[in-house]
N, C-alpha and C positions, 0 to 999 in steps of 0.2 A: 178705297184701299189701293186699288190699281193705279190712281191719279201718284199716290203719296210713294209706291217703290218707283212710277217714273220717273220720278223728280231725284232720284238718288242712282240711278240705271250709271252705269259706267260710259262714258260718252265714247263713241268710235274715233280713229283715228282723224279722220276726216274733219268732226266736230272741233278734234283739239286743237289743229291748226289753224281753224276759220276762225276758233274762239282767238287763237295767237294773234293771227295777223290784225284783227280787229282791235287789239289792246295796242298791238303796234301804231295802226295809223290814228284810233282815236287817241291814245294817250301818249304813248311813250316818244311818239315823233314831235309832236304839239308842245311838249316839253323837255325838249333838246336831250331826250335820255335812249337815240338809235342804238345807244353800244349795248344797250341791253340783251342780255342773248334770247332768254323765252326758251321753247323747249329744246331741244341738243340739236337737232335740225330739221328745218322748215321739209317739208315732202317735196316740195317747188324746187330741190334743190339737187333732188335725185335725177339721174335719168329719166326721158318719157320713159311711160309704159312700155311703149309699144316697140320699144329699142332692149329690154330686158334680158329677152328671148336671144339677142344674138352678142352678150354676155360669152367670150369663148371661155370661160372659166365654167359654161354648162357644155363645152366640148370635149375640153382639155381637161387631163387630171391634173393634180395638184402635182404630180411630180412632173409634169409638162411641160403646166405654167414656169415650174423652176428652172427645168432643163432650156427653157426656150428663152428665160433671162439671160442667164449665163451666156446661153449666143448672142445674143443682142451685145449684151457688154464688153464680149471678147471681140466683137464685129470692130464695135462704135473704138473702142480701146484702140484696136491695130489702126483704125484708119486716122484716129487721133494722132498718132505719132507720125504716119506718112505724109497724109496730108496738110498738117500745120507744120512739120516741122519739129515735132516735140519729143521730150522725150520722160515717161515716167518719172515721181520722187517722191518720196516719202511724203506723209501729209503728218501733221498735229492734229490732237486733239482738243487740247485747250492752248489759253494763251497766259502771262502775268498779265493783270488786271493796270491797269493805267499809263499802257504805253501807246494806244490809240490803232493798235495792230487791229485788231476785231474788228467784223464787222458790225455799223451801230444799226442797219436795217433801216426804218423809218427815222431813227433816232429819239422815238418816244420812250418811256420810259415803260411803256406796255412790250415793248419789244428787244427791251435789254438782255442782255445774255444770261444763262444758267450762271451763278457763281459759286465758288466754295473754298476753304481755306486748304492750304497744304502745311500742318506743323513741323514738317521737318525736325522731329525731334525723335530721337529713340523710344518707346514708348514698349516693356516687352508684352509677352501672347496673354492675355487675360486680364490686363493690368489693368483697371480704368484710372484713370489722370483723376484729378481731385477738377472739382469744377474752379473754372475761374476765379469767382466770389471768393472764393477761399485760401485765395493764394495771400500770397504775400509780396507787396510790390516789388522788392527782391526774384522771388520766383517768378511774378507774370514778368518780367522780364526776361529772366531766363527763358521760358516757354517761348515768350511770342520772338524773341532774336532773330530766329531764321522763318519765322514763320510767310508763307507767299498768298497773297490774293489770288486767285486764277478765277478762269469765266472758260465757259466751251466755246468753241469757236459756232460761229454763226454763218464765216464765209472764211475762203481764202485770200479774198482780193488783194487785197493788200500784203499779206504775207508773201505771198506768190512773187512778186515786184523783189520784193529784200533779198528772195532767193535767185533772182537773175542777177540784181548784182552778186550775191555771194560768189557765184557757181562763173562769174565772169562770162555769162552766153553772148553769140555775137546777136548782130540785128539780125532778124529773120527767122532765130533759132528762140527754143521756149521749153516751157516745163508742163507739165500735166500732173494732177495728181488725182485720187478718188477721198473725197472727203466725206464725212456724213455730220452734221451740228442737230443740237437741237433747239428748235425755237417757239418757246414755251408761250412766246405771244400769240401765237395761230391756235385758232379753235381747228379742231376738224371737220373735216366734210370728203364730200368724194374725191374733192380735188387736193386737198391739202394735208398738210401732217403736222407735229409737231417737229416728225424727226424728218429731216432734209438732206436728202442723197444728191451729191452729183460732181461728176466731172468738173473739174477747176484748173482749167488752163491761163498759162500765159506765158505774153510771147514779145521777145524784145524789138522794139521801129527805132525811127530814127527821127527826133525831130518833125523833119519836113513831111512826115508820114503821119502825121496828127492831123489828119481828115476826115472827114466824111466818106473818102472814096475808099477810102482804107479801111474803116469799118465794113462799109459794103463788100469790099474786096472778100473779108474775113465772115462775111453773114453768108455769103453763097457757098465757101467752103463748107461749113459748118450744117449749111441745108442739104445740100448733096451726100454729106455722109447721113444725114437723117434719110432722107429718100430711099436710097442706094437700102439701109438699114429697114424700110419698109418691105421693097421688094426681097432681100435675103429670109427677113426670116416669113412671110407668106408663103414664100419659096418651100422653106423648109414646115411649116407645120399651117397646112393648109385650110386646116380645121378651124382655125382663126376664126374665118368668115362664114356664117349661117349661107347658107346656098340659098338665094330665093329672097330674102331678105332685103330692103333696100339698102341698109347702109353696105351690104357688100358688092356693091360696088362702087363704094367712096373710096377714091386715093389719094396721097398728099400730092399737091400740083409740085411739077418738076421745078417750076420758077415761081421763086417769092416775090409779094408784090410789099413796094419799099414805100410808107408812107410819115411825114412827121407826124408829131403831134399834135399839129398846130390842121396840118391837114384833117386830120382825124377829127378833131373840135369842133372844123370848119362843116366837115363831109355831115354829120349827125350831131348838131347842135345842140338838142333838146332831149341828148339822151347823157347818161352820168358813162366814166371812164367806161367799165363793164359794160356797159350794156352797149356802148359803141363799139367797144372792139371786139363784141359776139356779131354785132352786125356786119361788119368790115371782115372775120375769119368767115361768116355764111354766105358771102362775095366773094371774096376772094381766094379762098382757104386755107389760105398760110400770109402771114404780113410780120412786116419787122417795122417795130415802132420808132423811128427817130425821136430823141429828144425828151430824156424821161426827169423832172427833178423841179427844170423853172416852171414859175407861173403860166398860162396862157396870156397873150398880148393883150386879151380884154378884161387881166384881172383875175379871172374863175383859174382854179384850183388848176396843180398838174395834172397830165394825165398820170404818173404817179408820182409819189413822194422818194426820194430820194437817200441817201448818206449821202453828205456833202466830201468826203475824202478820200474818195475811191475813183469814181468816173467822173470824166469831164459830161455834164447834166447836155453839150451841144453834142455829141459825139457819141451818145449810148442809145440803148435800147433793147427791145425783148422781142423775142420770135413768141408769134402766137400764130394758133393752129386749130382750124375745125375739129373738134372731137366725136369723131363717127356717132356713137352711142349718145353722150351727153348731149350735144347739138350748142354748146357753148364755148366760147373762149379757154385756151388751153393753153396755158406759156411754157413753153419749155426749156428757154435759156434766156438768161441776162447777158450782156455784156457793151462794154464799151471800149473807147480809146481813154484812158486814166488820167488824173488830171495832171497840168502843169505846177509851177509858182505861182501863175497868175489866176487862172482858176479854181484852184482849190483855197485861196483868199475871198473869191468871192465869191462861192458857195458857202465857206465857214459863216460869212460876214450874213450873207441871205439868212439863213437859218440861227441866226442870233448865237453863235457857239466861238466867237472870237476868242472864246478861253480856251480852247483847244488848239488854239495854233501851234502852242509850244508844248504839245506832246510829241516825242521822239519821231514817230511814223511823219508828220504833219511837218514837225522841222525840216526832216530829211529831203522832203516833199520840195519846199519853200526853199530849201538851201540848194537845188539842183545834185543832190546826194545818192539819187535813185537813177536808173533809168526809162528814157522811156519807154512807153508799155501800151499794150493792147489786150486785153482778157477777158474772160466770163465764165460761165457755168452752163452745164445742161444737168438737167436735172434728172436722174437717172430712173427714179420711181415713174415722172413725169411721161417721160419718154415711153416705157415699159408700160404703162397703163396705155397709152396713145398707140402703140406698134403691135401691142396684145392685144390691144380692143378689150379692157373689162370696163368695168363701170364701177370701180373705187379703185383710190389711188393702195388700198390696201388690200388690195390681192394681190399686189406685188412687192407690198413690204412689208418688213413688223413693224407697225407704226403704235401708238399706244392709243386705245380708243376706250372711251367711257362706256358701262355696259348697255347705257341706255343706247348707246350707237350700235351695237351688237345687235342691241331687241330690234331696231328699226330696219336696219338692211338684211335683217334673217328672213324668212318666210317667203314668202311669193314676191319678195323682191329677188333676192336666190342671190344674194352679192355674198363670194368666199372671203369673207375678211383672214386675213392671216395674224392669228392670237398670239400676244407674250403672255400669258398665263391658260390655264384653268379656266373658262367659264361655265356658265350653266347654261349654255346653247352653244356649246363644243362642238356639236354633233349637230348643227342645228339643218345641215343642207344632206340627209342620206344619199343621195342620188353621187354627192362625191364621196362619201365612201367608198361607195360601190365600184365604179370608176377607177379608184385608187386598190383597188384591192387586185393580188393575182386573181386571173380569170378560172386557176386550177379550184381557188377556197370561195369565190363563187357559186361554181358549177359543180358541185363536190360529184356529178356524173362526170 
């Protein structure tokens, strides 16, 4: 009897992911089916253990964590505008659908924008419309006349460019805005969201300022305000760092070390994108990657995949950064020098999308209608996870997470997720109640 309820016993955590990764490499890899996801996420994926413990979201209350964003942003914000040159602007939310403005991300079709229709049609409070089926080709005309495709925005990149010519800025001079998209391609995990917060600058060159050295120029600013952004808010809530602990005292190094891609390939050969640029941030602890989008010269895959009409693929790249707690690769900003006529031809032409030349953004491009540009993102959550020291990128935002992600990072993992709704592990970490509470209805002595 005893043999027959263990064969039915509920397998531990532990079990379920051995049982995972086992289906992984014997089957699903064997048969070209990796994109499989398997449970909502691998444990391998979390923090070590042993880095849990100095989680400052077991320091800080919840109104701490918030109060200590907010600095961070007002920091990173003022020095955005000083030291690039910029100056705030209104950001959108979405775009019309087929003008090539959006960002396409990888350009897969996994990674395509939220879309939805805008009827522009009077419609009064209660009314429901008669379903389409049942209109009359007369009336779906009427209806659909003004009717707008629209998609959320994914990035500003490219919009950002239309607005310096708008706004007529000189060289040197640029915009910034705070954006948030959401991108329904990304699963979640500690690092990632669906929904994507960040600073979206740019900034008008000249020509003869489409370098390499000119990106550099603009990666050390942009690191300095990150630095300078470590030491202010340690400064200010010092609780941050577990006393005694080894990650406290990990700092971001003052000087980023500047590698291609091509180096990166060369340096760790026989490891995949990820796993070499975890290596190269645990050397060096902050690097900016030259050169994101073309193939490697022996063939094998970019180090990433690109949109072909945003950045020139010779002149971009992303800052990545040891992540105290995680002990893994941490990107916190994209950016590049934007493409020309002549290179955004031949990235279209790369990635088989020649039918897209003659969308509006891509003309403007080709026809020298734009100017030129230098731009990027940091990513606001990113950053805020990385400067707070937690260990999910959703302690510091409302990101939307499946509840099976709630069940996983609750318990003795002790990660405060920040909930858009109700769930049934609301309450799931006491210790930050408690924390959050006046100390007067605590201590009711």
């Amino acid at each position: 009897m005893t043999e027959i309820i263990d064969q039915f016993k509920i397998p531990t955590e532990e079990e379920k992911h051995r049982a995972w990764r086992d289906f992984r490499v014997n089957y699903l890899l064997p048969h070209g089916k990796e994109w499989f996801s398997g449970p909502y996420m691998p444990m391998e994926v979390l923090p070590p253990k042993e880095n849990w413990e100095a989680n400052s979201t077991h320091r800080l209350s919840r109104k701490d964590v918030q109060k200590a964003s907010t600095k961070i942003k007002r920091f990173v914000g003022r020095r955005l505008e000083s030291d690039l040159n910029v100056f705030e602007h209104t950001a959108p939310i979405a775009f019309a659908h087929g003008t090539g403005v959006n960002d396409e991300l990888d350009g897969s079709e996994s990674k395509a924008p939220v879309s939805f229709l805008v009827p522009n049609q009077f419609i009064p409070r209660g009314i429901e419309p008669k379903p389409m089926e049942e209109l009359t080709p007369d009336e779906r005309q009427v209806l659909t006349q003004y009717q707008m495709k629209c998609e959320v925005i994914q990035s500003l990149a490219k919009w950002k460019r239309i607005m310096l010519a708008r706004l007529g800025v000189d060289v040197g001079e640029g915009i910034y805005s705070t954006s948030t998209s959401i991108r329904k391609g990304y699963k979640g995990d500690v690092t990632h969201s669906v929904i994507a917060d960040q600073w979206d600058y740019e900034i008008r060159i000249s020509e003869e300022e489409r370098t390499v050295e000119t990106l550099k120029k603009y990666v050390r600013i942009i690191w300095k305000i990150v630095t300078d952004a470590e030491d202010y808010i340690l400064r200010e809530y010092p609780d941050i760092l577990l006393p005694g602990h080894p990650t406290s005292d990990i700092r971001l190094p003052k000087e980023i070390t500047f590698l291609t891609s091509e180096e990166l390939h060369a340096k760790y050969p026989k490891m995949d994108a990820h796993e070499r640029e975890t290596a190269a941030v645990r050397e060096y602890g902050a690097i900016f990657i030259i050169g994101m989008g073309w193939p490697m010269k022996d063939g094998s895959a970019p180090e990433e995949v690109r949109a072909p009409a945003y950045d020139d693929w010779n002149m971009n790249g992303d800052i990545m950064v040891l992540h105290p707690l995680t002990g893994y690769r941490h990107e916190i900003s994209s950016m590049g020098i934007r493409v020309d006529s002549e290179s955004i031809i031949a990235q279209l032409k790369h990635r088989g999308m020649e039918d897209k030349i003659e969308l509006p953004f891509n003309a403007a491009v080709i026809n020298n209608e734009l100017p030129f540009s230098y731009g990027g993102g940091i990513g606001i959550s990113r950053l805020l996870m990385l400067l707070l020291r937690t260990c999910h990128i959703g302690e510091v935002q409302c990101g939307l997470w499946h509840d099976e992600h709630f069940r996983q990072v609750s318990g003795e993992v002790g990660i405060d997720l920040i909930p858009d709704r109700i769930i049934g592990c609301l309450n799931w970490n006491e210790s930050k109640l408690h924390a959050d509470a006046p100390k007067e209805a605590a201590d009711p002595q």
